[in-house]
N, C-alpha and C positions, 0 to 999 in steps of 0.2 A: 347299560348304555353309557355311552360317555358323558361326564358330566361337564356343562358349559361355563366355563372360567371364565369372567370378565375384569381380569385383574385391572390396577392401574397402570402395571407396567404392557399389558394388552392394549389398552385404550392408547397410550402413549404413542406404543408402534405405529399402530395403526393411522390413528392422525398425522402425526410425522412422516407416514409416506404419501397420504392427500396432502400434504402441503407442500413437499417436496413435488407433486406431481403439478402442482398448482404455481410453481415458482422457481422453477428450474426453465433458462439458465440463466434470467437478467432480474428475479423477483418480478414484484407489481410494480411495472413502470408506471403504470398510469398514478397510483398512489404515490409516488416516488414525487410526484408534482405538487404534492401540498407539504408547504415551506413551515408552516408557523404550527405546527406539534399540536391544533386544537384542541381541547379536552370535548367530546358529546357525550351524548344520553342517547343512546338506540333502545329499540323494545322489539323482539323476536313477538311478532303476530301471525296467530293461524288466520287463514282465507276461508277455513273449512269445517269441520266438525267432524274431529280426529282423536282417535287413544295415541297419546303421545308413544315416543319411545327415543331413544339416540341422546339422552339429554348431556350424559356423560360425556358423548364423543363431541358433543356440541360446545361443551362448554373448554373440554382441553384444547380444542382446535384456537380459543380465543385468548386462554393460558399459555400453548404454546407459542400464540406468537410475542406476547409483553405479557410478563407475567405481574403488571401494574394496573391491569385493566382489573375493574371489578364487575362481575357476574353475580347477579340477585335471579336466579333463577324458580319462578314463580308455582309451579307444578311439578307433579311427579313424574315418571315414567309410568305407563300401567293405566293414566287417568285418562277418563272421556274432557273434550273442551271444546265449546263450541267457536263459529263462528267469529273471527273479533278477539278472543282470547290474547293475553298478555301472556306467553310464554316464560320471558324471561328480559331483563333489563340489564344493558350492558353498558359501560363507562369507562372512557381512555381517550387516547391517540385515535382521532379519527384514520388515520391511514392504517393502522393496528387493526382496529376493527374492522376497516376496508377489505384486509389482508386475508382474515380469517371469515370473513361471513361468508366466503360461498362453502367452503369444504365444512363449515357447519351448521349450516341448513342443509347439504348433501345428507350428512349422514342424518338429519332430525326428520327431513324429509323422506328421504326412502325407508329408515324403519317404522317412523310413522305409519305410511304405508301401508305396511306388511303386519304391524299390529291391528289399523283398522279393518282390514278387510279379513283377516281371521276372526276380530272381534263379531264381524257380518255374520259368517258363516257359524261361528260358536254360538249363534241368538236364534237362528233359524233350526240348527242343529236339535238345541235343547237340551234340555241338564243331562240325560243318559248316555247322550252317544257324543263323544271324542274327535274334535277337528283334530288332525293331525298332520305336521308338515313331512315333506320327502326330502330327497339330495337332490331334488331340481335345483338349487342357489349358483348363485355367481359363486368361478370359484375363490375361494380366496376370503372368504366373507361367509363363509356355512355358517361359523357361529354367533356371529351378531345377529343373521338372518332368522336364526333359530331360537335365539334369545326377543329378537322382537314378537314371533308366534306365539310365545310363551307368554308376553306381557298382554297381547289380544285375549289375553284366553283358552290359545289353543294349546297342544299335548307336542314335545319333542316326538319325531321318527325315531329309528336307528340314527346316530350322528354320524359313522363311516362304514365300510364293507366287512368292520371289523367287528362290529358290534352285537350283531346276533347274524343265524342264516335264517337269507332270502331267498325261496326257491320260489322262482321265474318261468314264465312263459317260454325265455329261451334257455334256460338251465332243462326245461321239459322234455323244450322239442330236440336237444342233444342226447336225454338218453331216455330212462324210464322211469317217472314219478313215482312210484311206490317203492324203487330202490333208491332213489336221490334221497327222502325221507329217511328209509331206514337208515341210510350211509349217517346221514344228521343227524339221525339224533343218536348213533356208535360214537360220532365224535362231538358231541354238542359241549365237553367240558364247560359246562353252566349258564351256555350262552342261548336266549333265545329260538324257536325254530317258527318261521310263520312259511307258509306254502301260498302260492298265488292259484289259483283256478279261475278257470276263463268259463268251465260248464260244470253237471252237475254228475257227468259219470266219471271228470277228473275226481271229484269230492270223494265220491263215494269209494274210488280205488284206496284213499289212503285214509276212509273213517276205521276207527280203529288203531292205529297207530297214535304213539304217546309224544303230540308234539304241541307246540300253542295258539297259536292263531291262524285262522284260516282267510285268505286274502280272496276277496270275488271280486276279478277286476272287469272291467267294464259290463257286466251283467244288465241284462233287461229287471225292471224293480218285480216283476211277477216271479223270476227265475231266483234273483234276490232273496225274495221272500222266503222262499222254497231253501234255499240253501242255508239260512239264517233259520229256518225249521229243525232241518237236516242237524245242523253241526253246532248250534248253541247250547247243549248241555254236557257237551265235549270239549269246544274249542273255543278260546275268544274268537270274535268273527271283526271283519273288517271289509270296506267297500274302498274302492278307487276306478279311476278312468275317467276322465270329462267331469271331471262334479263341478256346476257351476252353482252359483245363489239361487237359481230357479228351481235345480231341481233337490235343493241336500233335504230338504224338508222332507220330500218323500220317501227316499233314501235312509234317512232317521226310523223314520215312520215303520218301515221294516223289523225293527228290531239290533240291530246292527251295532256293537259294539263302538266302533270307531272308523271313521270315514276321512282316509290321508286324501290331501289337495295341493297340488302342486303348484296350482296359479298361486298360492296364496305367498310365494316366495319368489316363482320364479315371472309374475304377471301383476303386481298390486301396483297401482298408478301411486304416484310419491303426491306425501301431503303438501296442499299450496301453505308455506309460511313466505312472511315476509320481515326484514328489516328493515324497519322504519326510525328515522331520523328526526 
């Protein structure tokens, strides 16, 4: 699988085009209006009780714009905080800081987000079975989004179409699933092969054949059960379709290897922080 780079010169890019997106084409005018270069004390506070994440993209958003400002930043990435929490303490050019707080709470905020609520689903899940994210993400932002899932808790997917084969519901209904497999794994040069099945005599056509994971998507948890019978001393097994916090529990409960969720990247409400003055 691809592995997730978050270099500095990645963070860099990346901010530099929120702030380009944020100040294109006359800057902050509004800021533009404070004459006398103030020096303040801000403090990045959570509203909420969140696993941090973004701290990096947060803090270059504040470097790139005066690289005079100084950042005490209080926590890690990765960590639970409640409530009230002091994030992080920042000091400059009030207009400097002006400049940069939104595009960095954007980014502290939305992976925030995406870490807590993998965190949710990783606690309900249980030590055995596997959250795991999809390519549901904005595009453009796969790998931050996937680097936040990581810091909740959860397990990277495949990162692109390139990474292992995924035989699909409609990769099926194009030809015949028990030739799609074998063609996969003729040509698997070292990659991956996981198959999706939607029932239980799709399963059984390709039990037997030497491939890795078995995907049961949207499955009832009785039929679940049964297939996670069937195919767990052959195949890793895996669940998806609709999984929300109500039901992963019983979904776990099954047996089940690893259970991908696609709200958890492409649906997590962004954490309330605030900058205070």
């Amino acid at each position: 699988m691809s592995k997730i780079k978050l270099s500095k010169s990645f963070i860099n890019d990346r901010v530099k085009l929120a702030l380009a997106e944020d100040l294109y084409p006359d800057g902050d005018v509004t800021s533009d209006l404070l004459q006398n270069n103030k020096i303040v004390t801000a403090k990045i506070i959570s509203n909420q009780k969140a696993i941090i994440a973004g701290l990096s993209f947060a803090k270059q958003a504040f470097a790139k714009v005066d690289n005079k400002i100084k950042i005490l930043i209080k926590k890690k990435d990765g960590t639970q905080v409640n409530k009230g929490a002091v994030i992080g303490v920042i000091k400059g050019r009030a207009s400097s800081i002006f400049i940069a707080e939104r595009v960095a709470l954007n980014f502290l905020s939305h992976l925030s987000g995406i870490a807590t609520k993998t965190n949710e689903f990783v606690k309900l899940a249980g030590k055995k079975t596997k959250i795991c994210c999809t390519r549901k993400t904005i595009p453009n932002l796969r790998v931050i989004q996937k680097y936040a899932v990581k810091l909740g808790g959860g397990t990277n997917h495949r990162f692109n179409l390139s990474d292992e084969f995924l035989i699909k519901d409609n990769h099926i209904a194009s030809s015949n699933i028990r030739e799609l497999v074998s063609m996969a794994i003729k040509n698997k040069r070292g990659k991956k092969i996981t198959v999706e099945v939607d029932n239980l005599n799709q399963l059984k056509k390709i039990m037997g054949l030497k491939f890795n994971t078995i995907l049961f998507d949207n499955m009832s948890i009785t039929n679940l059960r049964k297939g996670v019978k069937l195919a767990k001393k052959h195949y890793e097994t895996e669940a998806s379709g609709n999984i929300s916090l109500k039901r992963v529990k019983s979904i776990a409960a099954t047996g089940v290897n690893r259970i991908s969720v696609g709200s958890i990247t492409h649906s997590a409400s962004a954490v309330d922080f605030k900058l205070e003055i």
